[in-house]
SEKOLTOR-279652 format. One record per atom (N, C-alpha, C): residue in one letter; x, y, z. Coordinates in steps of 0.1 Angstrom, whole numbers, plus 5000, padded with zeros to 4 digits. Example, Ala and Ser with C-alpha at 12.3 -4.5 7.8 and 13.67 -1.06 7.14 Angstrom:
# residues 2
A513249435078;A512349555078;A513249675078;S512849785071;S513749895071;S512950005079;
This chain:
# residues 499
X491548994770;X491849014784;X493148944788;X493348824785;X495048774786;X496248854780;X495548894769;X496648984759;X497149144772;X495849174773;X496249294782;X497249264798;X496649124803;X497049084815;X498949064814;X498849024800;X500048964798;X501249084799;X500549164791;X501849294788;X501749384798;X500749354812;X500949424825;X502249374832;X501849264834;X502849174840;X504149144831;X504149194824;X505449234814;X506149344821;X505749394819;X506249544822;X506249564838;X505749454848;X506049484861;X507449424864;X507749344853;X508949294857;X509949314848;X509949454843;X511149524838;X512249494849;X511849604859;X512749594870;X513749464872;X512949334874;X513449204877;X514349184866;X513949214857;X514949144845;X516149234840;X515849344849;X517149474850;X518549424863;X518149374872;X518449314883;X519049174878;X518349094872;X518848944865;X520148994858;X519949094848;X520649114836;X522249194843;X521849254854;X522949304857;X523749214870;X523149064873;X523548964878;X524148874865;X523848864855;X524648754840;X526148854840;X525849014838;X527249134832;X528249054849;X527949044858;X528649054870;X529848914872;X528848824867;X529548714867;X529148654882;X529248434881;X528848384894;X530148424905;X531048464903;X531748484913;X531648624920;X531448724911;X531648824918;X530048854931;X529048794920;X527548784931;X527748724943;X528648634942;X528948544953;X529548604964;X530448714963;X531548804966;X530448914974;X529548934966;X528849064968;X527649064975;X526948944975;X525948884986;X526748844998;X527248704995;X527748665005;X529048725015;X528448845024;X529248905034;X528848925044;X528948955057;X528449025067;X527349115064;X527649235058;X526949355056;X525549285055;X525749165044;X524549135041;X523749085045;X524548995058;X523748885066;X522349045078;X523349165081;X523649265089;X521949345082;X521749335067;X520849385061;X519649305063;X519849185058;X518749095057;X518149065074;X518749095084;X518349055096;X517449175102;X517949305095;X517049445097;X515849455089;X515949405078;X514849375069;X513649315075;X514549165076;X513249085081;X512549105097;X513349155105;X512649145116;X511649285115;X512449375110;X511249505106;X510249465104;X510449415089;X508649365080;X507949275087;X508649155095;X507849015100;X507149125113;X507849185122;X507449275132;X505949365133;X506249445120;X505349565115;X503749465109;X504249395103;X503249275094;X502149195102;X502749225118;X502049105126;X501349195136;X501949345140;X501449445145;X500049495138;X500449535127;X499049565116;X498349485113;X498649365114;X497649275113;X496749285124;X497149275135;X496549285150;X495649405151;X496249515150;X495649675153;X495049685143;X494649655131;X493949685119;X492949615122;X492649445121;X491749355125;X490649385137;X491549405150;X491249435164;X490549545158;X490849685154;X490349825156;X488649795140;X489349715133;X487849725127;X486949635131;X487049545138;X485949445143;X485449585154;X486649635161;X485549745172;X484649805169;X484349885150;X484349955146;X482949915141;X483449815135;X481949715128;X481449615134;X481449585139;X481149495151;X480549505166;X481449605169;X481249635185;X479649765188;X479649785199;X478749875200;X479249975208;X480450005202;X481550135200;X480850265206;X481250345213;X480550505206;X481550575196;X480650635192;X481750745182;X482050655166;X481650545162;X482350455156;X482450525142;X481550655135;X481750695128;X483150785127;X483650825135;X484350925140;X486050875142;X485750695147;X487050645148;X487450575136;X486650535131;X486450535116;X487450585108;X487450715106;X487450815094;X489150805106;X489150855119;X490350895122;X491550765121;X491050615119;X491950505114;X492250505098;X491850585093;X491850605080;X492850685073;X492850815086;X493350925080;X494950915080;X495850865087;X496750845084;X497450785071;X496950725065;X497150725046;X497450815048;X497150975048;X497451095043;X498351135046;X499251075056;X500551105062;X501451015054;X502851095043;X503850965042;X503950925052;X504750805054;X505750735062;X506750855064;X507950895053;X509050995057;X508351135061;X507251155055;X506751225065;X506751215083;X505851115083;X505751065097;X506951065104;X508051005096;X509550975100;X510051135111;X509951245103;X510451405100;X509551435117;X508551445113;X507351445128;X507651395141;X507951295141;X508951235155;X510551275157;X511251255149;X512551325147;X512451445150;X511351515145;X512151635150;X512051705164;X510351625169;X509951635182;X510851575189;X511351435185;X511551355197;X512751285188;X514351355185;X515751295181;X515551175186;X515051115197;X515751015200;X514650845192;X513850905187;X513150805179;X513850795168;X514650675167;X515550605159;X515950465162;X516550425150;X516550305156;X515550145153;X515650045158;X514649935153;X513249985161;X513850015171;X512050015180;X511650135177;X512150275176;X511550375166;X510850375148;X511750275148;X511450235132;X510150155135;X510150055140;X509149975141;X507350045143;X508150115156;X506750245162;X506250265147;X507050345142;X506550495136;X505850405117;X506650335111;X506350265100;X505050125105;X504050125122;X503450015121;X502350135123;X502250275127;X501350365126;X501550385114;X502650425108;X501850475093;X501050335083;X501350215082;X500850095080;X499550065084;X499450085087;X497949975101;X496749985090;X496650115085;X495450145080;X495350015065;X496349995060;X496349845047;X495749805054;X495749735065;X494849615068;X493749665071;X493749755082;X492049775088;X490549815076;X491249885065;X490649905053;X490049805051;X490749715044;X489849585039;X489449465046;X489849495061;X489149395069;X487849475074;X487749605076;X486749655077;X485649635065;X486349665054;X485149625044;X484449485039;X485649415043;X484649285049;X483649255056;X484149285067;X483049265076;X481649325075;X481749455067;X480449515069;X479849455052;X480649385048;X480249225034;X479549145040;X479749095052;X479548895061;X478048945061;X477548825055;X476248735054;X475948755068;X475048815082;X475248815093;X474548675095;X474048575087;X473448455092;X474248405094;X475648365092;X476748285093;X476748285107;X476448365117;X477148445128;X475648375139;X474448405131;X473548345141;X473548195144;X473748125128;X474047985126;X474147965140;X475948005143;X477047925149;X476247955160;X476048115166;X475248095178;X474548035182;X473547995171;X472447875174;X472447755180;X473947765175;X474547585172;X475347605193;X475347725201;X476047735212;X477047775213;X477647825203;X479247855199;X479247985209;X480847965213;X480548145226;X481148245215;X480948375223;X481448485211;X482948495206;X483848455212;X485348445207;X485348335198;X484748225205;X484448085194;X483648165180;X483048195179;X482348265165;X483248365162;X484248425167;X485148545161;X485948445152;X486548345162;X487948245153;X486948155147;X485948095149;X485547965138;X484548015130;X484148135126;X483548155112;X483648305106;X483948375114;X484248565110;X485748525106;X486748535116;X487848505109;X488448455100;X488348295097;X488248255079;X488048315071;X486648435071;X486048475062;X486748625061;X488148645074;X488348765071;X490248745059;X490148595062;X491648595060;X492348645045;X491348685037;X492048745023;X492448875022;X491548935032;X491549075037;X492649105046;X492849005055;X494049005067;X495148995058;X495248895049;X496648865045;X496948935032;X495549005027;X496549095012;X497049235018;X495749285032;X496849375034;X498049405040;X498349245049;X499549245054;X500849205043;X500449215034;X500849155025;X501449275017;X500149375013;X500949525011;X501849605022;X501649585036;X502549645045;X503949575042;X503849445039;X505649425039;X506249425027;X505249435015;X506049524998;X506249635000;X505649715014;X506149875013;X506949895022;X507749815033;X508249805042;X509749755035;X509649675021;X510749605020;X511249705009;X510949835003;X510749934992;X510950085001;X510850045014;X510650195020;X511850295022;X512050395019;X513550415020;X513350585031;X512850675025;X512850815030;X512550775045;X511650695050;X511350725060;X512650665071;X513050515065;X514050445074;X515450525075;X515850605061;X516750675061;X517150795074;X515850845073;X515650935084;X515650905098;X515150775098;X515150705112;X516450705112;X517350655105;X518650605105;X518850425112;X517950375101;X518350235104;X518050165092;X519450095090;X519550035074;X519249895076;X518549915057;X518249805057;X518849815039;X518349695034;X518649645020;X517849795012;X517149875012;X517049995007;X517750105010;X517850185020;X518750205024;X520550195023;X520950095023;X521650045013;X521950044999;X521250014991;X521150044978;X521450184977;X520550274979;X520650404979;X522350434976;X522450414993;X524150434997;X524850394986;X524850264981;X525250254972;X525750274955;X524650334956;X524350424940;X525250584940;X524550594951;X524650754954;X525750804960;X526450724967;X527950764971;X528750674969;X528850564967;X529750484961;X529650464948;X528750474941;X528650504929;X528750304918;X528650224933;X528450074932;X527550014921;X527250014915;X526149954905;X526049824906;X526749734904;X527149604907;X526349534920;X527149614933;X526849564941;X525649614950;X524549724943;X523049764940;X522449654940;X523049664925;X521949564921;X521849454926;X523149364931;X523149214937;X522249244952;X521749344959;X521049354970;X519749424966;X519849454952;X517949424947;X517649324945;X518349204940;X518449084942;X518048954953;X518549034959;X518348954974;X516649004976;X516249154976;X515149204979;X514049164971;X514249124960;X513249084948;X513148894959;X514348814960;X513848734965;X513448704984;X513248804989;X512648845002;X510948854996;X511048914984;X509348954980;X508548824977;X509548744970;X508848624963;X508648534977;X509348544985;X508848454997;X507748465007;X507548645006;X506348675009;X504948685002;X505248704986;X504248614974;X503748504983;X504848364984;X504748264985;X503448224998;X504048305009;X503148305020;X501948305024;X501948415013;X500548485016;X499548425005;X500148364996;X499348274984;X498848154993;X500348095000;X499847955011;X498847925020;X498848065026;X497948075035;X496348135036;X496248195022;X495248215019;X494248075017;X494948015008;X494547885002;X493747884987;X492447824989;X491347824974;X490047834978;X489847814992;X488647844994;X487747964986;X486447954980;X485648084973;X485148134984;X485148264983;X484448344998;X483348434985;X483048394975;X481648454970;X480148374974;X479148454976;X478248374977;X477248424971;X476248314962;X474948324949;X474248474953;X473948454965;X472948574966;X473448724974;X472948824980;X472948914980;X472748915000;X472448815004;X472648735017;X471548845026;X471748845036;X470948955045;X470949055046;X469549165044;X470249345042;X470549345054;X469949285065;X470149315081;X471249345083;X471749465090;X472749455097;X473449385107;X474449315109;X474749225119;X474249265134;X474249175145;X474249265156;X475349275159;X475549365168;X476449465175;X476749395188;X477849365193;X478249325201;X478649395214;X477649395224;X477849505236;X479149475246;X479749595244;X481249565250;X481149595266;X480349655272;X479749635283;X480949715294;X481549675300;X483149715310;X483949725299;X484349685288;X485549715284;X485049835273;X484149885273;X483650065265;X484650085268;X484850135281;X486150235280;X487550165279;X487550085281;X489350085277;X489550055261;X488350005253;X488050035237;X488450145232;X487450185243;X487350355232;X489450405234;X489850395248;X490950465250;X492050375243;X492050265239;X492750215230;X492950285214;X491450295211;X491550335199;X491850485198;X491350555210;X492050715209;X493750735209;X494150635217;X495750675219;X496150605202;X495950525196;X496150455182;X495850575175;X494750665174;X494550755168;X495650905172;X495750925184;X496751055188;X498250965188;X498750915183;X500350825182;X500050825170;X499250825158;X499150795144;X498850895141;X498151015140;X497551095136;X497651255143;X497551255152;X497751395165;X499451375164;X500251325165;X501851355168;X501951425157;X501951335142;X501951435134;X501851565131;X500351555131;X499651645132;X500151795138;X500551765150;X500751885158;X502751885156;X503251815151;X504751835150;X504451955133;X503951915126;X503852025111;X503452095119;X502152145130;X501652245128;X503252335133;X503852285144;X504652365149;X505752425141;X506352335126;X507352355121;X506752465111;X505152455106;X504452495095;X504452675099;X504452715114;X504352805122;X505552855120;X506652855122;X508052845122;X508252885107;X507552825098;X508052815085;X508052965081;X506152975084;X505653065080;X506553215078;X506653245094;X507253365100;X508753385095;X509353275083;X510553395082;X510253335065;X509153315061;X508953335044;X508353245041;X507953205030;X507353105021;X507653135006;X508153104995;X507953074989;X506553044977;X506053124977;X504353074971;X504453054962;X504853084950;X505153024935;X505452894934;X506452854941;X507252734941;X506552674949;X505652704957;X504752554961;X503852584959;X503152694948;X502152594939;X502152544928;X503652594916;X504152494911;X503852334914;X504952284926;X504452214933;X503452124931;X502652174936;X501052114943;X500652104935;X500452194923;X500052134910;X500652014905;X501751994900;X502751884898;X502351794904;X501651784915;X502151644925;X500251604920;X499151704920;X498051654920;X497651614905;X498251654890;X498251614879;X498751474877;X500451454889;X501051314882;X500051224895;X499351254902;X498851174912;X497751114902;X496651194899;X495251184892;X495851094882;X497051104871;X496951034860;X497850894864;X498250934874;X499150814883;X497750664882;X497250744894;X495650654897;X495350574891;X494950704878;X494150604863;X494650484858;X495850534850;X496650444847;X496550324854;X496850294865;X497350194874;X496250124877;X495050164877;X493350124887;X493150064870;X493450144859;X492849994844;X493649914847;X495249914847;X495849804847;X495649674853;X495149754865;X494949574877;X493649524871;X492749574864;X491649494860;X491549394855;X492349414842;X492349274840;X493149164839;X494149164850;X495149114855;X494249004868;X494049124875;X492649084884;X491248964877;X490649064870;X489948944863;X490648824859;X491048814850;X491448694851;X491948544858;X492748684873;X493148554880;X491648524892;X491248554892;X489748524901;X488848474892;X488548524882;X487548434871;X487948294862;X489648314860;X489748184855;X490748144858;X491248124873;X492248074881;X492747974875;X494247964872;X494647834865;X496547894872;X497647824865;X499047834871;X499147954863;X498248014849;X499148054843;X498448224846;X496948244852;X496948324859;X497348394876;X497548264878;X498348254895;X499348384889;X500448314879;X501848364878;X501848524872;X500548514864;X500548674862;X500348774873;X499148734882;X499148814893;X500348834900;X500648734906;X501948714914;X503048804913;X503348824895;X504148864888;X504049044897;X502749094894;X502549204898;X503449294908;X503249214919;X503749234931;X505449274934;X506449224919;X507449204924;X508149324925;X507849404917;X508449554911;X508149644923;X507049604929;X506849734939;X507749684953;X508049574957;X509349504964;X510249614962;X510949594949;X512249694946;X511749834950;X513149874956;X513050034955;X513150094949;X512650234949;X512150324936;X513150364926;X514550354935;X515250374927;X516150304916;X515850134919;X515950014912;X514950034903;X513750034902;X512850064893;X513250194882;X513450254888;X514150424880;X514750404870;X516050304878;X517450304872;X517150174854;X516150104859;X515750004849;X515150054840;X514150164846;X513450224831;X514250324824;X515050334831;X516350494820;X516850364815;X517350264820;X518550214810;X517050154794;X516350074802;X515250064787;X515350184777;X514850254786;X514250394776;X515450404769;X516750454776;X517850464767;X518450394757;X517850274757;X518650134750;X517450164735;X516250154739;X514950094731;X514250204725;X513850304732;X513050424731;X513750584735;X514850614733;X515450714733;X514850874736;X513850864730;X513151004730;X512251004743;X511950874749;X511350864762;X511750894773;X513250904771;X514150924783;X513651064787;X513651044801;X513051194807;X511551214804;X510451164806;X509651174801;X508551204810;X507551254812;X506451184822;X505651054818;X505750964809;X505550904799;X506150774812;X507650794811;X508350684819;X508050734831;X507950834838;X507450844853;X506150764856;X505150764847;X504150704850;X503850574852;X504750504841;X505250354843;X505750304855;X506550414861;X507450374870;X506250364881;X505550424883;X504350454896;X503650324890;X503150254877;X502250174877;X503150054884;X504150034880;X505149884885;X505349924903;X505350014908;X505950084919;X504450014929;X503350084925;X501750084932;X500249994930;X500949914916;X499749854911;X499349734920;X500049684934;X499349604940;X498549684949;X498949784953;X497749834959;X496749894953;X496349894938;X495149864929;X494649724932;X495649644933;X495149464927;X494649414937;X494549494950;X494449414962;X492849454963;X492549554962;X491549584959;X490449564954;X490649544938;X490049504924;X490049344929;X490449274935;X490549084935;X489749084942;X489749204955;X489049154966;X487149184963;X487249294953;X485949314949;X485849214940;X486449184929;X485949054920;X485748904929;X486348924934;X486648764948;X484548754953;X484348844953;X482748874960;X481548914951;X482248924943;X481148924932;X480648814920;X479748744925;X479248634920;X479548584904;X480148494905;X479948424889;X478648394880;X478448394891;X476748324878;X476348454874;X476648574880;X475948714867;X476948704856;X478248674857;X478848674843;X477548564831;X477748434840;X477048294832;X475548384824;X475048464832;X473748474829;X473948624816;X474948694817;X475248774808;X475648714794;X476448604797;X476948564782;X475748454779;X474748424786;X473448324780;X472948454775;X472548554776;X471748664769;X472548744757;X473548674756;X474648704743;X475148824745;X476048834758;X476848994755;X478148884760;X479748944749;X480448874750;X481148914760;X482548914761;X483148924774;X483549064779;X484449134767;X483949324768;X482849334773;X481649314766;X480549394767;X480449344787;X480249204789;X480049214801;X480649224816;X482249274813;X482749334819;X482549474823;X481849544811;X481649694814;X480349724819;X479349634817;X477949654820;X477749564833;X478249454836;X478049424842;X478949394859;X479949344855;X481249364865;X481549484870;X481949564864;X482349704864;X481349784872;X480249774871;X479349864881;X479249804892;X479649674894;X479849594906;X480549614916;X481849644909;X482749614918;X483849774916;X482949844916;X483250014917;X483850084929;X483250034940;X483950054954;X484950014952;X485649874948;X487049824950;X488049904937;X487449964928;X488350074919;X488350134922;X487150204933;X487750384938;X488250344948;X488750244958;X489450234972;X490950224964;X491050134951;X492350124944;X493250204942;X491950324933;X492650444930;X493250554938;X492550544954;X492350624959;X493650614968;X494150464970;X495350434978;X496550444967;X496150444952;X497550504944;X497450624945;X496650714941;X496650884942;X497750884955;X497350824968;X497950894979;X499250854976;X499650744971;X501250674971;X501650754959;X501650814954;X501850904941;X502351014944;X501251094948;X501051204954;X502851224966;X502951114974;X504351104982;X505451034977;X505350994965;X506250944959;X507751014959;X508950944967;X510351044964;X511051004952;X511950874954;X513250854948;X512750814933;X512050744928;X511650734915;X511450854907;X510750944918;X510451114911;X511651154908;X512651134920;X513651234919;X514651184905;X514551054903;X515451014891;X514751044878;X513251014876;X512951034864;X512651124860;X511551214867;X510951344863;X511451404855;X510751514842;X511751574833;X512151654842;X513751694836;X514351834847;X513151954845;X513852024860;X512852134863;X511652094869;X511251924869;X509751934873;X509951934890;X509251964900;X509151984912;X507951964919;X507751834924;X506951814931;X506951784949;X505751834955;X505851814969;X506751764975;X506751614971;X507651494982;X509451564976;X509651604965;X511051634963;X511351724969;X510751864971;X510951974976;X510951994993;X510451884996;X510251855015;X511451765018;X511551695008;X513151625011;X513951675007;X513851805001;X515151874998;X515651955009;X514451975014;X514552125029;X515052025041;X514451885042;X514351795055;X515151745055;X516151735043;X517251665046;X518351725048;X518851875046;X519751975049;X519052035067;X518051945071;X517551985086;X516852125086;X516652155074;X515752315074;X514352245074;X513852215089;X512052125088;X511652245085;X511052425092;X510352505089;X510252505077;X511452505067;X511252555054;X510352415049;X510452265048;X510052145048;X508452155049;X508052175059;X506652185067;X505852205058;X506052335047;X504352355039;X504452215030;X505452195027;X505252105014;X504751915019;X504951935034;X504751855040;X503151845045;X502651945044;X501052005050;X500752025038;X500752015029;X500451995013;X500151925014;X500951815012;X500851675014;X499451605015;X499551655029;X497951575036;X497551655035;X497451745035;X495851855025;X495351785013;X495951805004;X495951724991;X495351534990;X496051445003;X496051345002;X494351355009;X493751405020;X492151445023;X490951375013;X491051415002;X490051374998;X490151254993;X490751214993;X491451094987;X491250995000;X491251045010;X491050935022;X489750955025;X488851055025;X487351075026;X487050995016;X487450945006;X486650834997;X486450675001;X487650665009;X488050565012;X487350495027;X486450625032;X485750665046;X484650665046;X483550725032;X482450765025;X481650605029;X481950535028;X480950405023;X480550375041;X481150445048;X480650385065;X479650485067;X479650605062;X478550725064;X476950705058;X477250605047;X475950535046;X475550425053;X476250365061;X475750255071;X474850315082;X473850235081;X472950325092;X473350235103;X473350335117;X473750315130;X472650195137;X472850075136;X472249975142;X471750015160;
């Protein structure tokens, strides 16, 4: 299991050591030259107020909307449910294209902010939601017993118990926030990705790329840092299997309605804008051609490298995962950790690292789907890991103790016994890399063998010369395709019976 952990976290920090190495060729002066300017101060201050912004928004509206959901005595809660969900299925530069084209004048920080904290929100509410419908509901009577009022019981024993959930998914909003490029581009507000880009692509800068993947690799490690701090060490597993009872339901009484209308407008600003901006361009498209060959080319392409995308990536975090929850020590801290840093960099820093490998080391790899796949596992495997921890985080130690007293070694009782445990947290893994896959741009666009054409290239090929009609199917593909993938992710509330 270390052996495998090790050469994950190897290979997530290709990238970093592509960035280091093209910081040794540059020399301390010229880094010095090339960080230290305006531009940069000008980057770093769009960066961070974006991510710290978006990070504290989704925290809020994720948390808030699943306590309503699981918690409250909601109506509809099945319904609001699946519709806080469904946005996964929407990229971000999707999203981006959808207001833009409705509404030009959404640009900008506070456009940017809007549009990237609706396509976000859903990281957190996911796994704060699946918490909660986890909590032991005696925890909750305890405190009441003890006279605690109901906001006193939200902060002094639910919320602790939600803070791993709060903070890994806020944790994925600002690795994809600090990595995001299609959609901010669109917005037209730069940041340190954005940048990069520019600087590959029309200046043809390599140098001074790299020195601002640099800076972004160390914006990631600060957010590592944070979210490790604040988590802490507390164990949130517990021996038994706790109460089947469902919690009670907390009667919202006068505020029904301004709930429910909170969570409808959250849902028609995230989901309905969208929504109804494709249908109109999809309409448009329609009426002066389509192309049908070429977008089911396509669609095939995007749902083959999505599926083996998934796979790939959902073994990887396992036992990276295992080990840092089952035998927590510095030296599994640092492997997990490690994980995280490659999906920080932009896709196209990652791209540019695996061509030069391939080309240096493995020659016949270059152009491969082989290296595209890599590039997706280093790009999405925290949002496998966040998942996989959080199900191993909850699944009791003493069934391992009692597996290896009955003499099955550590294989054996990973497969027989872990693994069927903590299955929900592999299919929510898989299910959030399929969709990140599936919308994958600038990594596609560098590595893919020539000729290959998938969805997200061919919608930024049309959306970026401003032809949206022609854009639209491949964009309604998209979330057609990404659907089932979010109905999995929705499936586990449909078995909760309605208390």
């Amino acid at each position: 299991m270390l052996t495998a952990a090790l050469l994950v976290a190897l290979l997530t920090t290709v990238p970093l050591l592509f960035v280091v190495d093209a910081a040794v060729e540059a020399g301390w002066a010229e880094v010095v030259h090339l960080v230290v300017r305006p531009r940069t101060g000008e980057l770093l201050w769009n960066t961070a107020r974006l991510a710290v912004g978006c990070m504290l928004l989704c925290a809020v509206l994720g948390t808030g909307a699943a306590w309503l959901v699981e918690r409250s005595s909601l109506p509809g809660r099945t319904v609001f449910h699946v519709m806080l969900v469904a946005p996964l299925a929407i990229p971000a530069f999707v999203n981006s294209y959808a207001w833009v084209s409705l509404l030009p004048s959404a640009a900008g920080f506070d456009g940017a902010l809007l549009i990237v904290t609706l396509s976000y929100f859903p990281f957190v509410y996911l796994p704060v939601a699946a918490t909660l419908r986890g909590l032991d509901p005696a925890y909750e009577e305890t405190a009441r017993s003890l006279g605690h009022s109901g906001f006193q019981i939200f902060t002094r024993t639910i919320l602790p118990q939600l803070r791993p959930a709060v903070l890994g998914g806020s944790l994925l909003v600002g690795l994809h926030l600090l990595a995001e490029f299609g959609a901010l581009q669109m917005l037209r507000f730069p940041t340190f990705t954005t940048a990069i880009y520019d600087q590959y692509q029309s200046a043809f800068n390599g140098p001074a790329a790299s020195m601002l993947a640099g800076v972004l690799v160390a914006c990631c490690l600060i957010l590592l840092l944070a979210e490790l701090t604040l988590r802490g060490h507390a164990p949130y597993a517990r021996i038994g299997a706790g109460s089947a009872r469902p919690a009670e339901r907390i009667r919202l009484g006068p505020m029904t309605l301004p709930a429910v209308a909170g969570l409808s407008t959250l849902a028609v600003l995230s989901l309905g804008v969208p929504l109804a901006s494709l249908g109109r361009w999809l309409a448009e498209g329609a009426s002066s051609g389509l192309d049908v060959d070429q977008i089911a080319v396509a669609t095939g392409t995007s749902l083959g490298l999505g599926a083996l995308g998934a796979l790939v990536t959902t073994a990887a975090a396992v036992p990276v995962a295992w080990l840092y929850v089952r035998g927590r020590n510095r030296l599994s801290t640092a492997l997990e950790r490690a994980t995280y840093i490659g999906s920080a960099l932009p896709g196209i820093v990652v791209a540019l690292a695996l061509v030069t490998v391939a080309v240096r080391l493995v020659p016949g790899m270059y152009q491969t789907t082989s290296v595209l796949i890599v590039a997706y596992l280093i790009l999405f495997l925290p949002r496998a890991m966040v998942n996989v921890r959080a199900a191993l985080a909850q699944t009791p130690p003493v069934l391992d103790d009692v597996a290896h007293s009955l003499g099955a070694g550590r294989l054996a009782t990973l497969r027989r016994v872990t693994l069927p445990l903590i299955v929900p947290g592999l299919g929510a893994g898989a299910a959030l890399v399929f969709l990140a896959v599936v919308t994958e741009l600038t990594a596609t666009l560098l590595l893919a063998p020539t000729g290959t054409q998938t969805l997200a290239t061919q919608f930024w090929s049309h959306s970026d010369s401003l032809a949206y009609g022609a854009a639209a199917p491949y964009a309604a593909l998209m979330v057609l395709i990404s659907g089932p993938a979010t109905y999995l992710l929705t499936r586990q509330v449909r078995k909760e019976s309605v208390a």
